[in-house]
C-alpha positions as a Markdown table, in Angstrom:
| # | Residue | x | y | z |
|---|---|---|---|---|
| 1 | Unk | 0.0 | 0.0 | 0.0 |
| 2 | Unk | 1.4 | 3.1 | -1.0 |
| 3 | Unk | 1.5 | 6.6 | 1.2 |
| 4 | Unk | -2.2 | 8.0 | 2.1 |
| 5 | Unk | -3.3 | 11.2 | 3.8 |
| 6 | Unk | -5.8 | 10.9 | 5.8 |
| 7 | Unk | -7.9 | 12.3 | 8.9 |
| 8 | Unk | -6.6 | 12.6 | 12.2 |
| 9 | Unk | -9.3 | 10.4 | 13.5 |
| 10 | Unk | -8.9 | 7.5 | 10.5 |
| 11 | Unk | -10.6 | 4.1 | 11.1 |
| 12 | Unk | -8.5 | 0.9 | 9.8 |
| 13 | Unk | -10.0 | -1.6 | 7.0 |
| 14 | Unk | -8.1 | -4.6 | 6.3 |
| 15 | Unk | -9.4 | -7.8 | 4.2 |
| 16 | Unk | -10.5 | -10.6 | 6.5 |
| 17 | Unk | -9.1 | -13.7 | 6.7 |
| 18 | Unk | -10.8 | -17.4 | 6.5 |
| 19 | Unk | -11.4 | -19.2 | 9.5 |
| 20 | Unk | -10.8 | -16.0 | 11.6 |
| 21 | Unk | -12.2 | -15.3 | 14.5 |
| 22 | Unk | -10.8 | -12.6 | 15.7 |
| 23 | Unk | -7.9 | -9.8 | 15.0 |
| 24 | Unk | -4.9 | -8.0 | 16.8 |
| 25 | Unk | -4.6 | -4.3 | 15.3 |
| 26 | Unk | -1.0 | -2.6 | 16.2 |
| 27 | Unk | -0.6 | 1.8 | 14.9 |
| 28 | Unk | 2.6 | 2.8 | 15.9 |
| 29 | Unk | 4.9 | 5.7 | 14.4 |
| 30 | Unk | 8.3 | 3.2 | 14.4 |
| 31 | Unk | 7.7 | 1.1 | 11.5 |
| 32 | Unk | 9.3 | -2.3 | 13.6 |
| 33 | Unk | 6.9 | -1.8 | 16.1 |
| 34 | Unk | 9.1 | -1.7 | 19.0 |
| 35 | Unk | 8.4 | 1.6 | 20.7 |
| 36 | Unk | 5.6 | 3.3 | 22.0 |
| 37 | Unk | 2.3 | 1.8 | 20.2 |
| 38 | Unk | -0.5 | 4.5 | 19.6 |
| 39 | Unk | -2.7 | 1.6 | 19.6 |
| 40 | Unk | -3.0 | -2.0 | 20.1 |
| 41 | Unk | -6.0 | -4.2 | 20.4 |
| 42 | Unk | -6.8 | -7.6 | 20.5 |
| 43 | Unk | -9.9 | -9.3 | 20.0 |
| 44 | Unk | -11.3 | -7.9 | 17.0 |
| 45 | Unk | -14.1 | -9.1 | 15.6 |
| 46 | Unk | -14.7 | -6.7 | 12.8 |
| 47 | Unk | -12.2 | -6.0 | 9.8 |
| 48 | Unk | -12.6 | -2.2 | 10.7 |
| 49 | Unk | -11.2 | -0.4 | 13.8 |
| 50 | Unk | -11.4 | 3.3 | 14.6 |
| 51 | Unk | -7.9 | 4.0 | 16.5 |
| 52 | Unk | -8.7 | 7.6 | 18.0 |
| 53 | Unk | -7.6 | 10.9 | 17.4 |
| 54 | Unk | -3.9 | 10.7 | 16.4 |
| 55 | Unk | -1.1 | 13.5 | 16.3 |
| 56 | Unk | -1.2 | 15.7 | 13.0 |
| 57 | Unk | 1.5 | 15.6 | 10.7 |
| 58 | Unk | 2.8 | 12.2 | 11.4 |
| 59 | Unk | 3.4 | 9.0 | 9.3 |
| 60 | Unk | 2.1 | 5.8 | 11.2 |
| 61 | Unk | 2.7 | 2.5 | 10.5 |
| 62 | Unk | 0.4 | -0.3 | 11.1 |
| 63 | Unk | -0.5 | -4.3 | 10.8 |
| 64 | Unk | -2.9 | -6.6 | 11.8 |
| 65 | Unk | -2.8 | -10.8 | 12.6 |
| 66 | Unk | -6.1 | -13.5 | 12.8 |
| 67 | Unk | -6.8 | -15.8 | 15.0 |
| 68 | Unk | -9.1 | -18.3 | 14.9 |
| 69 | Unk | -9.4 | -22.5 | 15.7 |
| 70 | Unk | -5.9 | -22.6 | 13.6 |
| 71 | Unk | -4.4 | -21.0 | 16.0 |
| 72 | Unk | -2.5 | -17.1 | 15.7 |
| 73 | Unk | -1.0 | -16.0 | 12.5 |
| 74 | Unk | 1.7 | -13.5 | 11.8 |
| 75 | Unk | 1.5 | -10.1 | 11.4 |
| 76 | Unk | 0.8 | -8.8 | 7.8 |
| 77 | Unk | 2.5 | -6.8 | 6.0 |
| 78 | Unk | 3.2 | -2.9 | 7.0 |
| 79 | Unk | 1.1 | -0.3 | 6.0 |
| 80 | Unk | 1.2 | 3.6 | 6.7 |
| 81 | Unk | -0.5 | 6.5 | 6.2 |
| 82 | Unk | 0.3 | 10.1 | 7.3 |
| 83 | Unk | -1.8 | 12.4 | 9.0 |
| 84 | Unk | -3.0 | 15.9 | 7.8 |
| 85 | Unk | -1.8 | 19.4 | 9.0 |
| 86 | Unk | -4.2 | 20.6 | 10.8 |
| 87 | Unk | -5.7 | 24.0 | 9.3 |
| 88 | Unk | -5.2 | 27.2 | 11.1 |
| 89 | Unk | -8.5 | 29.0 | 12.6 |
| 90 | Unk | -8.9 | 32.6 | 12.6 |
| 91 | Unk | -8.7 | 34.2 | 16.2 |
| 92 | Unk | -9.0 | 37.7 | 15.6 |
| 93 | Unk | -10.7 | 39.8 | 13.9 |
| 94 | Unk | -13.5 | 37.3 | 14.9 |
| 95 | Unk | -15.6 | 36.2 | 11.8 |
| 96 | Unk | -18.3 | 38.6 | 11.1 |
| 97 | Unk | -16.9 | 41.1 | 13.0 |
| 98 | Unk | -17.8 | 45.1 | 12.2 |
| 99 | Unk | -16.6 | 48.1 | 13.1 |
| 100 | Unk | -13.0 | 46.8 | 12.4 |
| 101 | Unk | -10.0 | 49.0 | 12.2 |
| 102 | Unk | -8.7 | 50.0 | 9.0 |
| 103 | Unk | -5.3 | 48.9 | 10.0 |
| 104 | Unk | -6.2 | 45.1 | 12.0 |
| 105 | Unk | -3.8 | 43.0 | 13.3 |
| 106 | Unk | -5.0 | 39.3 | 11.9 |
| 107 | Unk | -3.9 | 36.7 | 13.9 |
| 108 | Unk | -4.6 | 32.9 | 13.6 |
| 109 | Unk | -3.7 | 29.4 | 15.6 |
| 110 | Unk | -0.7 | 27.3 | 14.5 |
| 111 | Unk | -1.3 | 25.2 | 12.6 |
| 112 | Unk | 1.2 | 21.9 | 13.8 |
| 113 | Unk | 4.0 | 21.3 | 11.2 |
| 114 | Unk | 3.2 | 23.8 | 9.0 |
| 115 | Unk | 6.5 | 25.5 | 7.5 |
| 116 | Unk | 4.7 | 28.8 | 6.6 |
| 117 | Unk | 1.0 | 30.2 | 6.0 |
| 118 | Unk | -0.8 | 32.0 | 3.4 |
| 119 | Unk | -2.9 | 34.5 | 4.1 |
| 120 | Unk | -5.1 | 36.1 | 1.2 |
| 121 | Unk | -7.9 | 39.0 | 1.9 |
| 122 | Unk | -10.3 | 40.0 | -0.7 |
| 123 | Unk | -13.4 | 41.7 | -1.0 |
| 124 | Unk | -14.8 | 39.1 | -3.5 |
| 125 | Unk | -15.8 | 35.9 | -1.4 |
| 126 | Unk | -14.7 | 33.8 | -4.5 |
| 127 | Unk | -11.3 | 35.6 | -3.9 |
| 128 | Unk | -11.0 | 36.2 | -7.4 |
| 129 | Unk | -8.5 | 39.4 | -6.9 |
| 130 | Unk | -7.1 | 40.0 | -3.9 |
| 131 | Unk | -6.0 | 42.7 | -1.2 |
| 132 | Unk | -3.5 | 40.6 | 0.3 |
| 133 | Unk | -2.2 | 37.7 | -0.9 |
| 134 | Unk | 1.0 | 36.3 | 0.7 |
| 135 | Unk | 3.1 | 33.4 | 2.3 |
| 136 | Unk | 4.0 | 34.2 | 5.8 |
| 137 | Unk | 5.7 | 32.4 | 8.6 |
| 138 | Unk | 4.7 | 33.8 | 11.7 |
| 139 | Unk | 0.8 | 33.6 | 13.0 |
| 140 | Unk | 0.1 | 37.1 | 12.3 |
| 141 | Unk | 0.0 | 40.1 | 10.3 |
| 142 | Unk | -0.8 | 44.0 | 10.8 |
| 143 | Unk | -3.1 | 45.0 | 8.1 |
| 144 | Unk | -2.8 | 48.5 | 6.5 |
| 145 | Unk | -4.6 | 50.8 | 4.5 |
| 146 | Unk | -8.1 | 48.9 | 4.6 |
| 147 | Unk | -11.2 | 51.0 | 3.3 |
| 148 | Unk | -13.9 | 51.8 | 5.9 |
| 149 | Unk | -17.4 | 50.5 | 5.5 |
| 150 | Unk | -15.5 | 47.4 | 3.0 |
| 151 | Unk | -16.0 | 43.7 | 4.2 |
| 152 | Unk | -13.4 | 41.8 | 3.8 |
| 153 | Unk | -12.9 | 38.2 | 3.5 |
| 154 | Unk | -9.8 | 35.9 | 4.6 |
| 155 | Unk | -8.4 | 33.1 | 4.2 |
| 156 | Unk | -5.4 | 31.5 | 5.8 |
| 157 | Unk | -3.7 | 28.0 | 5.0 |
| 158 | Unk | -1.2 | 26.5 | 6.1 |
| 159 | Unk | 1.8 | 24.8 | 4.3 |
| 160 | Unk | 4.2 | 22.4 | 4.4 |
């Protein structure tokens, strides 16, 4: 299986095995699976498992075995997927706000591992042209030279 994005909160699907009767599910972020294991649970009865909220921007690795009358088999092979970057939420100017400053100071969460952000502002909400359109690296930026009695959209993402 090749590399996947997926949510932070991803639930497992695996092919099921004849004669199983149960599974052993192991997520860990060491690819031998000898260190700390984000999960690990036996006694599966489904081919699915939802494994939690996991940390955002991380590559995880993970396997499952079957039991059944047969006995225990061995693990299968290693698969990964990496989690997304989480996206940055506005924090001030709070959305909808009025009465705003010409000259704001926008500021927005970290995002976690995200390298840089960019932060557009336009006056079209299908931000076809934009007031501000730029990469950034910090989690704010002072605004200047906004029109009074203009609203103003944003938009902030975050990149890696």
């Amino acid at each position: 299986m090749g590399r996947m994005i997926l949510k932070i909160t991803p639930t497992l699907i695996w092919n099921g095995s004849n004669g199983a009767t149960s599974y052993s599910l192991e997520v860990s972020t060491d690819s031998l699976f000898s260190s700390y294991l984000y999960f690990y649970q036996s006694g599966l009865t489904n081919t699915y498992q939802y494994v939690g909220k996991l940390r955002g921007c991380t590559k995880f690795f993970w396997h499952v075995r079957a039991t059944g009358s047969y006995g225990t088999s061995s693990w299968s092979a290693r698969w990964s997927f990496t989690t997304i970057l989480q996206s940055p939420v506005l924090s001030l100017p709070t959305n909808g706000s009025k009465n705003v400053l010409t000259s704001p100071t926008i500021i927005w969460n970290p995002s976690i591992c995200a390298i840089y952000y960019t932060l557009q502002v336009s006056t079209d909400s299908l931000f076809s042209s934009y007031v501000y359109d730029q990469g950034l690296t910090d989690t704010s930026k002072q605004m200047d030279g906004l029109r009074y009695n203009t609203k103003y959209l944003l938009a902030c993402q975050r990149n890696k």
